[in-house]
VMD Tcl script that draws the C-alpha trace (Angstrom):
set ca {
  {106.27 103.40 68.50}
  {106.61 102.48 72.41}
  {104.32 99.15 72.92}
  {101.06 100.30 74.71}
  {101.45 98.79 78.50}
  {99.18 101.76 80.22}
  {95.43 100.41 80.66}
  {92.80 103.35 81.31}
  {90.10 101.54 83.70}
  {87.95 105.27 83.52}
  {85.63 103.13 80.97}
  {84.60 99.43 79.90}
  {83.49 96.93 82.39}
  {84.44 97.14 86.05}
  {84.22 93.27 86.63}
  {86.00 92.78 83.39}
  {88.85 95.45 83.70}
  {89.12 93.76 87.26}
  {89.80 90.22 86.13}
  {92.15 91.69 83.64}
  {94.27 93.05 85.36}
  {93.96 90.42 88.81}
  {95.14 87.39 86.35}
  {98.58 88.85 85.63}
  {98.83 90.12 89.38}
  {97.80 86.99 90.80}
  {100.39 84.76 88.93}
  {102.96 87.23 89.38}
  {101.89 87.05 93.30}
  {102.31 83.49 93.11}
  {105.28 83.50 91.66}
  {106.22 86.07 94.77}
  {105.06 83.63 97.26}
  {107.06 80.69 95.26}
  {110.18 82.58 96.41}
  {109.66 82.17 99.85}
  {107.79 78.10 99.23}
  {110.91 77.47 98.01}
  {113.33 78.83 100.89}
  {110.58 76.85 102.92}
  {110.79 73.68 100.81}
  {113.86 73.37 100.43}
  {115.52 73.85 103.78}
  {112.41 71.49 105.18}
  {112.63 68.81 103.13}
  {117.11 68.76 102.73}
  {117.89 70.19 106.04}
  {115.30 69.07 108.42}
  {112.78 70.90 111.24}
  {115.15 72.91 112.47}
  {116.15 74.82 109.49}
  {112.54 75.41 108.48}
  {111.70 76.71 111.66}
  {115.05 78.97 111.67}
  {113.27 80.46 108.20}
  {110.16 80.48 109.64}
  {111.07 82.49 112.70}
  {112.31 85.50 110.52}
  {109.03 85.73 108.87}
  {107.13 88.62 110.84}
  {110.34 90.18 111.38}
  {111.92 90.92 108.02}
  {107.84 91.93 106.75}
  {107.62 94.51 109.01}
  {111.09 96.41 107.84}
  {110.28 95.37 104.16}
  {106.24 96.50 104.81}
  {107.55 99.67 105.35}
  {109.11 100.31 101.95}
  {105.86 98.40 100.51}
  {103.83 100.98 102.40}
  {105.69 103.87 100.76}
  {105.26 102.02 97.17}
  {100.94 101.89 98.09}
  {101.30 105.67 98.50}
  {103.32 106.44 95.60}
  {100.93 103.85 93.45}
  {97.49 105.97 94.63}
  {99.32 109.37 93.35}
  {100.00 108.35 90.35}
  {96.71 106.23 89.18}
  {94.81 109.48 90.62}
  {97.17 111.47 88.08}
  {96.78 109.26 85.36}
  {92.92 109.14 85.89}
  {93.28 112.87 85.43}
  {94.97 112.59 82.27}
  {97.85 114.50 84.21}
  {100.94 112.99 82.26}
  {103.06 115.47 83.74}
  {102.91 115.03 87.13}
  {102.72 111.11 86.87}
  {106.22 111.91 85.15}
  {107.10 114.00 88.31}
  {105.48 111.14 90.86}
  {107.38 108.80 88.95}
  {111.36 110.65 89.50}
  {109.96 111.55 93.11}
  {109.32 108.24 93.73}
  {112.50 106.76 93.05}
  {114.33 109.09 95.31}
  {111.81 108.27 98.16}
  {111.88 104.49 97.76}
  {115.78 104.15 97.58}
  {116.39 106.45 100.66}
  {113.69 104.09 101.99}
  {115.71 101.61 100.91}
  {118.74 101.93 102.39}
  {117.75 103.38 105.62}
  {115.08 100.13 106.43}
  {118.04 98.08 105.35}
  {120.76 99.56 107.64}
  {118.42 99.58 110.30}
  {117.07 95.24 109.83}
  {120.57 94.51 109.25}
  {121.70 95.48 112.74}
  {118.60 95.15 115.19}
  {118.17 91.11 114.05}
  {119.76 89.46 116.72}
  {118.06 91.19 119.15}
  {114.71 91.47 117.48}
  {115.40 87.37 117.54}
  {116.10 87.46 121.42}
  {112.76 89.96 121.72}
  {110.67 86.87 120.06}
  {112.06 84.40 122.65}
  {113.44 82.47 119.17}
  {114.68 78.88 120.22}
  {118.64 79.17 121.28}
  {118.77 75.94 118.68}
  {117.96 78.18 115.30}
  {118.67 81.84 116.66}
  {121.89 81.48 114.77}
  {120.58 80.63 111.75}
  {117.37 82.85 111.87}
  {119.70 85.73 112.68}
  {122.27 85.30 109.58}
  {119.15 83.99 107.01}
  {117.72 87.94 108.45}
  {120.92 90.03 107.95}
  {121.70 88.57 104.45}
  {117.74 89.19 103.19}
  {118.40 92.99 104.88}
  {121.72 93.43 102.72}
  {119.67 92.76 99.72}
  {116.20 95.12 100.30}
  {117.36 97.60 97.72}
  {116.35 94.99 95.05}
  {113.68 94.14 96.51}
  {112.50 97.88 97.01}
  {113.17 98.35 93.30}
  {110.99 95.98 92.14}
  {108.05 96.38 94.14}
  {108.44 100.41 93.42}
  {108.73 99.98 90.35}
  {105.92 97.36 90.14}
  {103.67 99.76 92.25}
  {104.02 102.60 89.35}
  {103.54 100.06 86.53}
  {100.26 99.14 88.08}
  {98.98 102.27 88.53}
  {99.34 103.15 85.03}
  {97.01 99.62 84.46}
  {100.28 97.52 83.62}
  {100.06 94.50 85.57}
  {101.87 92.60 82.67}
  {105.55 93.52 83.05}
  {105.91 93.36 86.41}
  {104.80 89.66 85.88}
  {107.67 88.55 83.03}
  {110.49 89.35 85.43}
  {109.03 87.91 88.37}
  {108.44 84.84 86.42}
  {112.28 84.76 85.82}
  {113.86 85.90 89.21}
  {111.39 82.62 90.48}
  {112.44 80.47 88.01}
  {116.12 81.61 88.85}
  {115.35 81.43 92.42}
  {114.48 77.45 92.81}
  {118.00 76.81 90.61}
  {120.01 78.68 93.30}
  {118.32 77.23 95.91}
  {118.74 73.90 94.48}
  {122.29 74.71 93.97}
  {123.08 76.81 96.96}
  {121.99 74.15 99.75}
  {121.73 70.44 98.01}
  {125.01 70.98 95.96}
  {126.96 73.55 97.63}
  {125.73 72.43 100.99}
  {125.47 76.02 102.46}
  {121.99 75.39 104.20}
  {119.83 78.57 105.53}
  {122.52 81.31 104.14}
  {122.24 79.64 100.64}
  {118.25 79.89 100.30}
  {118.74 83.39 101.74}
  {121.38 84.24 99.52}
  {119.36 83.12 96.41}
  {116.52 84.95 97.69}
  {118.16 88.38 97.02}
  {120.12 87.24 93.82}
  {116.93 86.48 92.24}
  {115.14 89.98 93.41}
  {117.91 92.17 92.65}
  {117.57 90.79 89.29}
  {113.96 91.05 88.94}
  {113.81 94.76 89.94}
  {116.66 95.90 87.73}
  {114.91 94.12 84.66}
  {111.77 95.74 85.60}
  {113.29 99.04 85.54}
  {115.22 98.61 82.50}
  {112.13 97.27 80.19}
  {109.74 99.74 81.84}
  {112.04 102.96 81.39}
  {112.48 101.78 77.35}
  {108.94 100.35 76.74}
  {106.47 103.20 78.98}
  {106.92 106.51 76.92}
  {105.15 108.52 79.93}
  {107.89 107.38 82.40}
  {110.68 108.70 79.86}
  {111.85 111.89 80.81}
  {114.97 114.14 80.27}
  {118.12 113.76 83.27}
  {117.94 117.08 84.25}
  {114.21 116.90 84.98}
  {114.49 113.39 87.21}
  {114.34 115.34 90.57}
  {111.99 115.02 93.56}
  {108.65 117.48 92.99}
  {108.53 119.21 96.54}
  {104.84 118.89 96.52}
  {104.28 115.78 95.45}
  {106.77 114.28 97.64}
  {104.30 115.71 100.11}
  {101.87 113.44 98.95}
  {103.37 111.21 98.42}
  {104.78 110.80 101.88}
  {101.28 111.75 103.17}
  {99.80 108.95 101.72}
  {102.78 106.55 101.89}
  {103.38 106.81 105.74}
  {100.18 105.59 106.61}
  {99.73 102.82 104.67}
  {103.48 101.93 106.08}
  {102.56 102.27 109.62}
  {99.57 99.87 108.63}
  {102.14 97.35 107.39}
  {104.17 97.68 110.63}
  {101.09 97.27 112.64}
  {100.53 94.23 111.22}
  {104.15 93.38 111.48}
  {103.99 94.16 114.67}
  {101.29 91.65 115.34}
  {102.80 88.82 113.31}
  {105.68 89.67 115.77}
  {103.63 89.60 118.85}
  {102.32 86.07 117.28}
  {105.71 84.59 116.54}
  {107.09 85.23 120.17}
  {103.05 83.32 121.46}
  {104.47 80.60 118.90}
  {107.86 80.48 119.87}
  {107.30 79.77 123.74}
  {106.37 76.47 122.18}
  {108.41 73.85 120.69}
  {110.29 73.45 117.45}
  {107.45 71.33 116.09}
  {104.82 73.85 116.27}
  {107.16 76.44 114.43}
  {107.65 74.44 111.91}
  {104.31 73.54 111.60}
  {103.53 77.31 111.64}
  {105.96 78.14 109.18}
  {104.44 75.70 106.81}
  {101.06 76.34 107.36}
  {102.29 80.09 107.03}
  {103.62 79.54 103.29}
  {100.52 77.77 102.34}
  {98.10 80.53 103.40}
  {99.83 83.03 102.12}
  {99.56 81.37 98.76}
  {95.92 80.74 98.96}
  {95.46 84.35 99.96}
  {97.20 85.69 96.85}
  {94.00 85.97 94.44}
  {92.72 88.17 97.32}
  {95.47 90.35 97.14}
  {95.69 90.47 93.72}
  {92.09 91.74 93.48}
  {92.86 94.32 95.91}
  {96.10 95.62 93.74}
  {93.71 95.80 90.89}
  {91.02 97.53 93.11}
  {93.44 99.63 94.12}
  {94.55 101.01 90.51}
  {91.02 100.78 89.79}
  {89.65 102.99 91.98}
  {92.50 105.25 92.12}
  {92.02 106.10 88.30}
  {87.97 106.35 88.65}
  {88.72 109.40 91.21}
  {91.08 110.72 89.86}
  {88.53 111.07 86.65}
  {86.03 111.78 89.13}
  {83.98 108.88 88.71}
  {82.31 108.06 91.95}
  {79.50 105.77 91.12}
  {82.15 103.54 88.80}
  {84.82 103.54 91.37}
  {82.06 101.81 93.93}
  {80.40 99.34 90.84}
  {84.13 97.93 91.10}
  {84.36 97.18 94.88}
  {81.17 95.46 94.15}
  {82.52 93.10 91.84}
  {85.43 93.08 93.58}
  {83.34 91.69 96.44}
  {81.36 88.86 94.59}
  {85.25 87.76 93.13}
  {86.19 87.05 96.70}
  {83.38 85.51 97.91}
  {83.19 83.08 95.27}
  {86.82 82.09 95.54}
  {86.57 81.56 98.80}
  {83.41 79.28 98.63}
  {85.67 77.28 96.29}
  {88.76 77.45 98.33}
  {86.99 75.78 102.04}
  {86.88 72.37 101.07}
  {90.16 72.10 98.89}
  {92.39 73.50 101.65}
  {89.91 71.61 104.19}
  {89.76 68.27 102.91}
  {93.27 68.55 101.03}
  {95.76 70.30 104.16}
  {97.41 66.97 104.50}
  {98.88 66.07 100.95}
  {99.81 69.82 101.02}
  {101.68 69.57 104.37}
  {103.59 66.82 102.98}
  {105.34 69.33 100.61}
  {106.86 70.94 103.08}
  {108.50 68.70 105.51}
  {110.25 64.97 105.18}
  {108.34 61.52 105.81}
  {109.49 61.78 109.60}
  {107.58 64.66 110.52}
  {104.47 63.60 111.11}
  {104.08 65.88 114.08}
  {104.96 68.95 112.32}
  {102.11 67.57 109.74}
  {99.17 66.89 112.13}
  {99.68 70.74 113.54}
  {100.00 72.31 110.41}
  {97.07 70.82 109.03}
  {94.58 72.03 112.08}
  {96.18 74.92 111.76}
  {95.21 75.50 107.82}
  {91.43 73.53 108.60}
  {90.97 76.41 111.22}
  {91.53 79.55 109.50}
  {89.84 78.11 106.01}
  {86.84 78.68 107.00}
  {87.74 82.52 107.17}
  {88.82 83.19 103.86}
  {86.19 85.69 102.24}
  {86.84 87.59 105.86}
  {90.87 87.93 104.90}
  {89.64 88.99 101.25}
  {86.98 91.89 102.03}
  {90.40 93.11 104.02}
  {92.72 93.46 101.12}
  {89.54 94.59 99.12}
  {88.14 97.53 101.49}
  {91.75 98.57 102.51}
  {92.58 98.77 98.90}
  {89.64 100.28 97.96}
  {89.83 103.05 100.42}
  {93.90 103.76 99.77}
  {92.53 104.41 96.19}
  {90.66 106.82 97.13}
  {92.92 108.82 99.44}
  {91.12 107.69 102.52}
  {94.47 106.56 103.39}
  {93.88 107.11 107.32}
  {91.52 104.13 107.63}
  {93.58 101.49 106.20}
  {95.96 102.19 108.73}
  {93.22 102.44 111.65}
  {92.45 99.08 110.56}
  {96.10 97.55 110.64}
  {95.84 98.97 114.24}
  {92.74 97.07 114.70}
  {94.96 93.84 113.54}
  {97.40 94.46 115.74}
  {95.35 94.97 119.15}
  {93.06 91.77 118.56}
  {95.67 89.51 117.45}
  {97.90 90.56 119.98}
  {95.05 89.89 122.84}
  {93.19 86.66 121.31}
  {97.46 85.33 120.78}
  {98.19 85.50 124.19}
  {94.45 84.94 125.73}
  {93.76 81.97 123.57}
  {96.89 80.47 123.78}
  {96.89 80.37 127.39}
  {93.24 78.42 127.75}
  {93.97 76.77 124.15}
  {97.72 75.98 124.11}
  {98.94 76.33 120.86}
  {95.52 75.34 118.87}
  {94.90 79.44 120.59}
  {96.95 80.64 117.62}
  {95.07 79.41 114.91}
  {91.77 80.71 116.03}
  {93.33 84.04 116.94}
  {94.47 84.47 113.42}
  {90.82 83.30 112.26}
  {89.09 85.98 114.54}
  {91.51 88.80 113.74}
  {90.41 88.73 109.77}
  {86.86 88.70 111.18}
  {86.66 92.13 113.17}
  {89.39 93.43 110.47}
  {87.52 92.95 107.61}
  {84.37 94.66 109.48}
  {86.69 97.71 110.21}
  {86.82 97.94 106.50}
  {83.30 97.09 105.71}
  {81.81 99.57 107.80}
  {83.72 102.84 106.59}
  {83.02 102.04 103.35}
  {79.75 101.85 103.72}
  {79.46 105.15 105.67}
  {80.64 107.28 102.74}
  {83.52 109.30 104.17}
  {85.63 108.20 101.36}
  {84.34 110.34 99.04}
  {86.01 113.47 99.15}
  {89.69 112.32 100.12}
  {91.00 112.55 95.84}
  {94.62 114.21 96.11}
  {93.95 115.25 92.72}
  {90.68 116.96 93.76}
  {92.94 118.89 96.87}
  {95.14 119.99 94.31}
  {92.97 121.62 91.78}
  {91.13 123.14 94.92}
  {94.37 124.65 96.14}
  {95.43 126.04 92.92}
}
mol new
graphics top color blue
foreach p $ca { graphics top sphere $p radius 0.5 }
foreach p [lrange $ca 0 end-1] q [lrange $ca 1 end] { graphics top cylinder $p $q radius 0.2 }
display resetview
């Protein structure tokens, strides 16, 4: 008998069901972010300022091709929890093969289309003519390997809809692991500097979604289906595109304001990039419990409508809600009173001025945390219900404030402006999300519910 990954979370405790499935998500998040600490780490600490800012400046550029193909995944992932929350096996099977024809199309297309704009997307940024070289080949060679990186977090996305937050994890866990060796071995042994981190980047993803695929496929009975019938559904491609494109334009909203960000950070000097990129990694890492708690909201609530269970669906985005807050109670004085020591992992003994900026940077925009987590929670929460409109109304929201309190504050603030803009933009984000939640519209938005009404 197949070993039982699925999780229903139609019944048992919201809060509990919640945590459950968060813990596995948030380490394998970690583990996610360790990738890129790593790239960060190494190149910083063996190859100087220069190289970590070269990394750095590639950051808003290669998430907003890659958020496009994650954006497509989100889409895919409501379908099928809404299915599975039906008790639909057959069309999660049929979300499932339609999937994987979306996502690798996705795939290649995204990845064609990074691979050649880099160098100018660089010169668009106003990156430094000292690491434009090395931002621009660290770019193409992360493009040239999206498809694994596609895989896995398609793959991943189904898995977690189904309430399987588990699997996802164990190969993470190993395409990390594998992902520090090759960076060790890539840049301090074989000397190849940015290129080598890059390279062991996709190595280790490629790996990670194939061994995803290859366990879920023989361990997940509901996935297993016959060749013949591993085609695209015509109508639930639909949906899934209708639900996918949305939540893709949201991630290239906010790519698009990380962009507008990078070229405010940029027209200063190599010091405040790295700084940036340091204080960057070290956010994003803090941030990842909030994200994991909107994955599992996400799958959550996605099931609960699908089964029709309003009432339950909304008891979760309340304990979803009291998760975040408490975290990030506990998170303000660590990161406040410990941004220093942390700093220091990222950058050599001589740095001291890439040090002193990334640690205002990271005192700034602690004090914002539970803002940053009621955005991954609402955004979630509404995706999994279909409300899938919102979610990107509120990436546009991102994009317009950061853009204007980047370039306003920067001007009267220099580059202390940036931190405060990024502190600011969480704040009237989150209350985008806050507010159509609590007007209700959500409510009748279930795809399942559209379909039964149609037929």
């Amino acid at each position: 008998m197949a070993r039982s990954v699925t999780q229903d979370m139609t019944v048992g405790s919201p809060t509990k069901l919640i945590l459950k499935f968060s813990v596995p998500m948030l380490i394998g998040n970690l583990f996610q972010q360790f990738y890129n600490m790593v790239d960060s780490i190494v190149v910083g600490r063996f190859e100087g300022k220069d190289a970590l800012a070269a990394v750095g400046a590639t950051g808003s550029i290669i998430f907003l091709i890659f958020g496009l193909t994650f954006g497509l995944s989100a889409g895919i992932s409501i379908v099928v929890s809404q299915y599975f929350g039906a008790k639909d096996y057959k069309n999660v099977q049929k979300s499932f093969a339609t999937a994987s024809y979306i996502i690798f199309a996705a795939a290649i297309i995204f990845g064609i289309i990074g691979f050649f704009s880099s160098r100018w997307l660089l010169e668009l940024l106003n990156t430094p003519a000292s690491i434009i070289d090395h931002s621009d080949i660290y770019m193409k060679i992360s493009f040239a390997g999206i498809l694994g990186v596609a895989s896995y977090n398609g793959m991943s996305a189904v898995l977690r809809a189904l309430g399987d937050s588990t699997t996802p994890l164990i190969f993470l866990i190993v395409a990390s692991v594998l992902n520090v060796i090759l960076d060790l071995l890539f840049v301090v042994e074989f000397g190849w500097g940015v290129p080598g981190v890059a390279i062991a980047t996709i190595i280790a993803q490629f790996i990670s979604g194939l061994g995803c695929i290859i366990y879920a496929l023989a361990k997940v009975k509901i996935l297993r289906m016959p060749l013949k019938e591993f085609k695209p559904d015509k109508e639930i491609f639909r949906k899934c595109i209708r639900l996918g494109i949305p939540v893709a334009i949201q991630n290239s909203f906010v790519s698009v304001s990380l962009m507008a960000m990078q070229g405010v950070i940029n027209s200063f000097n190599e010091v405040v990039i790295a700084a940036n990129t340091a204080a960057a990694r070290i956010e994003q890492l803090v941030l990842q419990p909030s994200m994991s708690v909107g994955a599992a909201v996400a799958s959550f609530t996605g099931q609960n409508i699908g089964a029709g269970k309003i009432d339950r669906a909304r008891k979760g985005l309340r304990s979803a809600s009291m998760i975040i807050i408490i975290f990030a109670l506990i998170m303000l004085p660590v990161m406040y009173f410990g941004s220093e020591v942390i700093m220091g992992f990222f950058t050599n003994k001589d740095d001291v001025e890439v040090v002193k900026v990334g640690v205002e940077a990271i005192r700034v925009t602690s004090f914002f945390y539970a803002f940053v987590g009621f955005i991954f929670v609402t955004r979630n929460f509404l995706s999994g219900t279909g409300d899938i409109n919102i979610p990107m109304i509120m990436g546009f929201s991102e994009v317009v404030v950061r853009v204007i309190l980047a370039n306003v504050l920067a001007g009267f603030l220099g580059y202390h402006g940036i931190w405060w803009s990024t502190a600011f933009t969480w704040l009237i984000t989150a209350f985008v999300g806050i507010l159509r939640v609590l007007s209700g519209k959500w409510k009748n938005k279930s795809v399942v519910q559209t379909s039964q009404a149609m037929e």
